[in-house]
N, C-alpha and C positions, 0 to 999 in steps of 0.2 A: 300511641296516637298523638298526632299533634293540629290543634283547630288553627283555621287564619281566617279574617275576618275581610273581604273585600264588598265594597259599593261598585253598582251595576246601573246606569243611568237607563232607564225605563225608556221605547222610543215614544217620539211626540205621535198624538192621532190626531186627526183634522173633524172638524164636527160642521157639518155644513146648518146652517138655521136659514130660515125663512123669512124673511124681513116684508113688511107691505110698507110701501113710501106716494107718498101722494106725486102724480107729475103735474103740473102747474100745464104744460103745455097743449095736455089732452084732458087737464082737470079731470081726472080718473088717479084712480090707486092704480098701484101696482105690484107686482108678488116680484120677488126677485132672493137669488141664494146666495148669501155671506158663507166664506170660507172662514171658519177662526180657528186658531191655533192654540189649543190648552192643554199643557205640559204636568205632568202626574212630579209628587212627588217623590226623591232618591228614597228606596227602603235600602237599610241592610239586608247584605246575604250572608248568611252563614253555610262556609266549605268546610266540611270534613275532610282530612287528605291522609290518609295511610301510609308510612314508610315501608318500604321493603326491607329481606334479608340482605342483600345488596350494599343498601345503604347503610345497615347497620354492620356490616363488613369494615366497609369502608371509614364510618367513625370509629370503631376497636383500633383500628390499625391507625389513625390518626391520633389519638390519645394516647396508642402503645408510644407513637414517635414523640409526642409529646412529653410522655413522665422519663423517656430517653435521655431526652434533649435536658430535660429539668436536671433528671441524675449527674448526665456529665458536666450538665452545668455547678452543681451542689461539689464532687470531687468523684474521685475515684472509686468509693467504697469501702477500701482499706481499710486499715487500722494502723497507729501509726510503729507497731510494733513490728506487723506484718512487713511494712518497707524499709523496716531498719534490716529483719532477717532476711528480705531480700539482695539488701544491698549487700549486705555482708557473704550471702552467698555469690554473690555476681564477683565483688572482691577475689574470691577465694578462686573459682573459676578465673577470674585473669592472672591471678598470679600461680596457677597450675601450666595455663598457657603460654606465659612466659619462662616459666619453667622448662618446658618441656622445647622450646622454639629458639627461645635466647638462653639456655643454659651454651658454657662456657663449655668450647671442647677439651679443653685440658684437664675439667673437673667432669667429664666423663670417660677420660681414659682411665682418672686417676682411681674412679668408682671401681671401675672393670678390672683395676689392677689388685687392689685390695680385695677382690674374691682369693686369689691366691698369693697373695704377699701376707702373711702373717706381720712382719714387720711393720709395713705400711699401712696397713689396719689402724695400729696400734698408733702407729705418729697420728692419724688423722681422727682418730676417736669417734666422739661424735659431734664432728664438723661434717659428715656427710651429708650432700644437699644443699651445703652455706659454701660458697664458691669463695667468699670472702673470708671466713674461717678458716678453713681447708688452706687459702695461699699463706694467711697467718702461719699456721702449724706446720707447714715445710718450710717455711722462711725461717721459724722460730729451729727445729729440725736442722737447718743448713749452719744457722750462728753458734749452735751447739757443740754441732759434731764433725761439723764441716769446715772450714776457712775458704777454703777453693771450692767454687761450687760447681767449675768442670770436671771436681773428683772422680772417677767413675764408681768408685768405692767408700763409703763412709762407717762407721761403725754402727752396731744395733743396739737398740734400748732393751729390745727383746731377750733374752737368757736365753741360751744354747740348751735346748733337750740334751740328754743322758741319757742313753741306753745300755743294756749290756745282752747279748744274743750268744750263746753257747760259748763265752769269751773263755781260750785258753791259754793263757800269757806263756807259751811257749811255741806256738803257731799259730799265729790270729792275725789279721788286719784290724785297724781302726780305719774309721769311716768319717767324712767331712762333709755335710750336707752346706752346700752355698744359699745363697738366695738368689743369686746368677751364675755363669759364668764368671771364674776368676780370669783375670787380668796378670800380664807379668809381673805386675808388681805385687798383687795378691800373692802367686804361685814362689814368689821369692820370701814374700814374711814364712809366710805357714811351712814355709818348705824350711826356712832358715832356725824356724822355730824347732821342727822336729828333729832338726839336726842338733842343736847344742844341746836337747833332752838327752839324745842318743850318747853324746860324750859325753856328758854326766853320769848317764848310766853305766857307758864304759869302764869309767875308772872309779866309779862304785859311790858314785854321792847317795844312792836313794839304798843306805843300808840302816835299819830301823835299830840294830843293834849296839849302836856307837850312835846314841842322840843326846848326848850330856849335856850343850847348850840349852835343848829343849826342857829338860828336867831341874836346870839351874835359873836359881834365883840373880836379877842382873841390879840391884839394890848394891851388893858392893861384889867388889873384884871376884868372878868366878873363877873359879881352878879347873884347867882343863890337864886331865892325865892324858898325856901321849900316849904311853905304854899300854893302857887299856887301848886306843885308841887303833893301838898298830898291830895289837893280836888279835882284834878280831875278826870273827873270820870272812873274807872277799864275799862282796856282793856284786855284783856284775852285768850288766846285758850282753846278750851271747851275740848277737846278729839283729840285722836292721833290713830292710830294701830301700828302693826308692821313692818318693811321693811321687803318686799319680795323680791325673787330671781328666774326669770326661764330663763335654759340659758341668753342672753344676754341684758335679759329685767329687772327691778325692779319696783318698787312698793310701795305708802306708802298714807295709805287715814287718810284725816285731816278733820277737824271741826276747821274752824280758829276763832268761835267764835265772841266776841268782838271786836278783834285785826285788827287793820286798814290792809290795803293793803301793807302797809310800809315792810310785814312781809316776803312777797314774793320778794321785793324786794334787804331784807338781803339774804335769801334764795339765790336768784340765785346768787347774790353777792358771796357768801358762796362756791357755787356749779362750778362758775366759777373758782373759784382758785383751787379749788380740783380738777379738770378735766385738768387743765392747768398742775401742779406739779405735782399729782399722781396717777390720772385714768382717762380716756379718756373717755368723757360721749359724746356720739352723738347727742343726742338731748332732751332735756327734755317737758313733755307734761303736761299743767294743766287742767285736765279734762276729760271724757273720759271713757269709761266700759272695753274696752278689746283691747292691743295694740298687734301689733305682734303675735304670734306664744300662745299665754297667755295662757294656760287651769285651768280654773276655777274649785278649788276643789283639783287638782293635789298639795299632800304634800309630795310626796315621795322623800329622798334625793337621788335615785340611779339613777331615773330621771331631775336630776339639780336641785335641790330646795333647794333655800338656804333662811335665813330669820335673820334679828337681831332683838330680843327684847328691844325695849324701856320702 
């Protein structure tokens, strides 16, 4: 409830009176009616006047806008911890979206490549997602292993697997797992390599029984016996074929004959260096009918087939 005080001017009444006046001219009185005008004084009046629910609607909602107005005037609310963890997530959000928008496409091949490059994996570590890194470590990769860096071939960091599958050194393939397709110039090391293995073993290098240098001390002049040297007895390989080639697989079946185990052990000796310096061998297999993707019979070169004669 709320009182207001308003004045209310009262209206004027007129009061008529009776006056008696002598007339001089009839020497006689006379009656006669005066109008006079006498004016009450102002009282107060007191209004009582009721609000409605209406009105008290309308002020709620006017004080709501009010302590609004106050607040955004005052700040935000916050805290000033809350806006730091805000910003820091907005941060992280743009640099996901840049990520994702302005990532480099050559460092999203390179990702997709290393799902199945064992090798390249390994060069690129964990530089994955740092596009700058990542060009480091194959730059760093190319000054190493590389001089030409329209090589098609450079060597691996990575160590050649070793296996052995029912290996019979008297009818067996060995097996040359790539990490691509070899190149002619590939197909001429590895091919060139297993041929001077082959002459070696021909005229009997890998015989374990004649190793005298092996078991001699080189401190002063060793004594090498001929004569033990020349009676004992042939070690030999019997037969060789030729290296094959389908895409990123090779091939080469031996008859190691005579010739002790020693023979394979130049061999990977041999193969590890070549894969190290200047092709990148994945794994090698001794033993075995059919690796990979292999078709048997398949000689056409337009189909990948490549082969060096020994």
């Amino acid at each position: 409830m709320a009182c207001g005080c308003w004045y209310y001017c009262c209206p004027s009444s007129q009061l008529q009176t009776t006056t008696t006046q002598w007339n001089n001219s009839s020497s006689s009185f006379s009656l006669s009616s005066v109008s006079t005008m006498k004016k009450k004084k102002r009282l107060p009046v007191f209004v009582c006047v009721s609000k409605s629910n209406y009105d008290n609607e309308i002020d709620n909602s006017e004080s709501e806008s009010e302590s609004k107005s106050k607040s955004s005037i005052k700040g935000s609310g916050t805290t000033a911890r809350g806006r730091r963890l805000l910003r820091i997530r907005q941060e992280k959000q743009q640099r996901e979206y840049e990520r994702l928008h302005n990532y480099p496409a050559w460092a999203k091949i390179l990702e997709n490549a290393c799902k199945d490059d064992i090798e390249l994996r390994a060069v690129l570590g964990d530089s994955i997602g740092n596009p700058e890194l990542m060009k480091e470590r194959v730059e760093d990769r190319i000054r190493k292993k590389g001089k030409d860096f329209r090589s098609s071939k450079t060597g691996s960091i990575v160590a050649s697997k070793v296996t052995f599958r029912d290996f019979n050194p008297f009818d067996s393939f060995i097996w040359f797992e790539f990490y691509g397709s070899p190149s002619d110039r590939d197909v001429y090391l590895i091919g060139s390599v297993i041929q001077a293995w082959y002459v070696m073993g021909r005229l009997g290098a890998f015989n374990s029984s004649n190793l005298q240098m092996s078991n001699s001390s080189m401190e002063y002049d060793p004594l090498y016996d001929s004569d033990k040297g020349f009676k004992v007895m042939p070690s030999s390989f019997h037969d060789i074929g030729d290296v094959e080639f389908q895409d990123n697989w090779g091939r080469v079946w031996v008859d190691l004959g005579t010739a002790d185990y020693v023979a394979i052990d130049v061999l990977l000796n041999c193969l590890t260096g070549l894969s190290s310096e200047y092709l990148g061998i994945q794994q090698i297999v001794f033993g075995g009918r059919c690796m990979g993707d292999w078709e048997e019979g398949m000689t056409n070169p337009e189909y990948g087939y490549k082969y060096f004669k020994i």
